[in-house]
N, C-alpha and C positions, 0 to 999 in steps of 0.2 A: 821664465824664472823657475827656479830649481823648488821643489816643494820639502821644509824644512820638516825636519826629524822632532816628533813630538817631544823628545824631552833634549832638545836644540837650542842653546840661549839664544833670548833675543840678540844680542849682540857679540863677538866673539873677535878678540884681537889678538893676530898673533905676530911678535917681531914690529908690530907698525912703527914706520918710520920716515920723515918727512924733511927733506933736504931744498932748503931754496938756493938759489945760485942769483947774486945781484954783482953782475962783472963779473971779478975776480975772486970773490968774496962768496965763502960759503957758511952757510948758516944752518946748522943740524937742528932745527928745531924740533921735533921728538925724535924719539933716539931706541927704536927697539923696544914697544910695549906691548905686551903682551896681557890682558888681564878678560874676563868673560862680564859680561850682565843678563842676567836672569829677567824672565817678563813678571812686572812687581815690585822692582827694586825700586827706591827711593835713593841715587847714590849723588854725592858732593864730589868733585872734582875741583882740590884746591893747589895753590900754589904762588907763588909772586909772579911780579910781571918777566916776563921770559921764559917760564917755566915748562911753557909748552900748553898750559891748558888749553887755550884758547885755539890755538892749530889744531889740536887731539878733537878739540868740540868741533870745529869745522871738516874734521872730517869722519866722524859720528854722522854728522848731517850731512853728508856728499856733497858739502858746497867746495871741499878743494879731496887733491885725487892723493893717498900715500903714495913716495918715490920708494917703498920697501916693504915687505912682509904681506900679508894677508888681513882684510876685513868683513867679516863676513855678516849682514845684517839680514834677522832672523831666516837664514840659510845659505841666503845671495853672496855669492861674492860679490861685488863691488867695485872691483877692478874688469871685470869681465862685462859689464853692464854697458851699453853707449849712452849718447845721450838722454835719448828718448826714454830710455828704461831706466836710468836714471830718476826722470824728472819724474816718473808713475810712482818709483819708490819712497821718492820724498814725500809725494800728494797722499800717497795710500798709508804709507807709516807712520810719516813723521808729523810734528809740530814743535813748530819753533817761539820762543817768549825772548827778548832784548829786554838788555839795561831801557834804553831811551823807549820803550814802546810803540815807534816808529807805524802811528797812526795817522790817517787822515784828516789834518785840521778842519778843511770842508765836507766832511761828510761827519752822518749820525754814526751812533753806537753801533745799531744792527746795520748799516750799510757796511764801517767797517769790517762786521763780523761775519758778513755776506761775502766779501772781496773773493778771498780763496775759494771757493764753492763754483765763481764763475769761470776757474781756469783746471779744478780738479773736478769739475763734475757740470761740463757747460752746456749738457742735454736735460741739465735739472729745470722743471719749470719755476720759476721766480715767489711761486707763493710753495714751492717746496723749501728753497731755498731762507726765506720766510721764517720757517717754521723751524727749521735748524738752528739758525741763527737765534731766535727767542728763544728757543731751549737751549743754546751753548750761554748767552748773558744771564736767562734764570740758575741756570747751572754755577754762574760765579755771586749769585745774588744781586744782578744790576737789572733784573726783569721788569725795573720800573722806571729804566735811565734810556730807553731804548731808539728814543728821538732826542737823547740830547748830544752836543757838540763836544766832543773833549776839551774845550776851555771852558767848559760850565762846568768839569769833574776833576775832584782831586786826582792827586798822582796815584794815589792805590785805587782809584775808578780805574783811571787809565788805565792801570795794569792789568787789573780786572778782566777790561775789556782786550787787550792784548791776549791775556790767558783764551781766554772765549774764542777768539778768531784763532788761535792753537788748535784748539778742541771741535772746531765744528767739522771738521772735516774726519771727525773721531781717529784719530791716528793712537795707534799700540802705546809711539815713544812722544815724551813730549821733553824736549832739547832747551832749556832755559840756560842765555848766557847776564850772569850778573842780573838777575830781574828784581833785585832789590837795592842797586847800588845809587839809586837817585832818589828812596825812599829815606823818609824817616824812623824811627825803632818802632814806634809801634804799627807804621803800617808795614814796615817790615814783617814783622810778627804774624800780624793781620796774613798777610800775604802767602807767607810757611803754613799757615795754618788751613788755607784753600789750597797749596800742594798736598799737602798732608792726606786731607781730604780727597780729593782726588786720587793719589796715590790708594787712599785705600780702598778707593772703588774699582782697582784693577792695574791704572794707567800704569807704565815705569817710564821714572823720571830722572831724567839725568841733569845735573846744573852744576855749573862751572859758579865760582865765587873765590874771590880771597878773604872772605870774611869769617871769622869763627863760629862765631857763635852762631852764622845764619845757618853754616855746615851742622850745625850741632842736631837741627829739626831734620837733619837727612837721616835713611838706618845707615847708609855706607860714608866712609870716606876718605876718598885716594889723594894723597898730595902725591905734586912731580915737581920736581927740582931740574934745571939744567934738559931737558926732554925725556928725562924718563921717572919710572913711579918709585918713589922713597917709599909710601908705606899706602894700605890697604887695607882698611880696616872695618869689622863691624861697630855699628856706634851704641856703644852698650847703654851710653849713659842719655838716649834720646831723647830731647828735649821734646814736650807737645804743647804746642801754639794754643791749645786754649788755655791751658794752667800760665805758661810764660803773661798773658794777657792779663787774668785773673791776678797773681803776683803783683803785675806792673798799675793793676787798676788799685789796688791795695797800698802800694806803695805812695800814689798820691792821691789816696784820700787822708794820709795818713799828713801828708806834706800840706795840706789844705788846712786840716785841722791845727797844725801847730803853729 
């Protein structure tokens, strides 16, 4: 792999574009995007359903390949990659966070957050692996949940823990699709506000949503319409998850009292 130019964004799109074929029937679902992310960014990736986000995220994360243009992740093309190198690029850079947190109902916290460790790093000895894993759930504040089963944890545990199994494998980008869409507002909030966090410890974060206001705790954000970007924008008016909290916990003390 190509070694990236120090002041090279993380990620760099140019023309991308992504054509399925079902029979007869063609389907442009993104359509020629072009836009750059920087390493640091905190960006929103919004749109309705068809819009394209959801393809564009999928191939951010080299889980599906562009039929057009150029992708280049922090230097690599992407196109030029086989499988194998591929699958280093996602283990070494990436992490991924879902809507559903698509966890292990039979296993613990840190087994879950162990999982990936045994396939990106399978010469690690088990009590290194251990040690990662406790530091990725203290990292989300669950360093005390770390034998329990995801049906003993609320949904923003779960996520929690999802986030964590993203993170242990310390990856640059961490790729979240909808990871607040099965929450409710305050642990949604909750939740922006451990991106937040994280983001400003270095990571960039990219996340897909059709939600406004969750876009709002982003600094960027790009809506696409139809497969390509209507607009791009810095988010000036940043929302931050611990004042939103603060607000919201005011709000119903206020509702108690009356």
């Amino acid at each position: 792999m190509s070694a990236p130019s120090v002041a090279a964004p993380l990620l760099h799109l140019r023309d991308l574009a992504k054509t399925y074929h079902t029979g007869e029937v063609e389907v442009k679902a993104v359509r020629g995007v072009t836009l750059e992310i920087q390493r640091g960014e905190f960006v929103a990736i919004m749109g309705a359903s068809g819009s394209g986000k959801s393809t564009l995220m999928n191939m951010l994360g080299c889980l599906d390949q562009a039929t057009g243009g150029a992708y280049l992740l922090d230097g690599d093309d992407v196109a030029k990659l086989d499988r194998r190198q591929l699958a280093v690029l996602r283990n070494r850079k990436l992490g991924f966070v879902f809507q559903s947190f698509n966890l292990l109902a039979r296993t613990t916290a840190i087994e879950n957050v162990e999982l990936p460790l045994l396939y990106t790093m399978p010469l690690t000895s088990a009590k290194e692996r251990r040690r990662r894993a406790v530091e990725a759930l203290e990292r989300v504040g669950l360093g005390n949940r770390l034998d329990y089963h995801p049906s003993r944890l609320s949904g923003g545990q779960q996520q929690r823990i999802a986030i964590a199994r993203a993170l242990v494998s310390q990856p640059e980008l961490v790729l979240a699709d909808e990871p607040t869409g099965n929450l409710d507002t305050r642990t949604s909030i909750d939740i922006m506000g451990l991106f937040q966090e994280l983001n400003e410890s270095g990571i960039t974060i990219v996340m897909v949503t059709h939600e406004l206001d969750i876009a709002t705790y982003c600094k960027r954000v790009i809506v696409m319409r139809d497969g390509r970007v209507i607009s791009d924008n810095v988010n000036a008016d940043r929302r931050l998850a611990a004042e939103a909290l603060a607000t919201l916990d005011g709000a119903e003390k206020e509702a108690n009292v009356a």
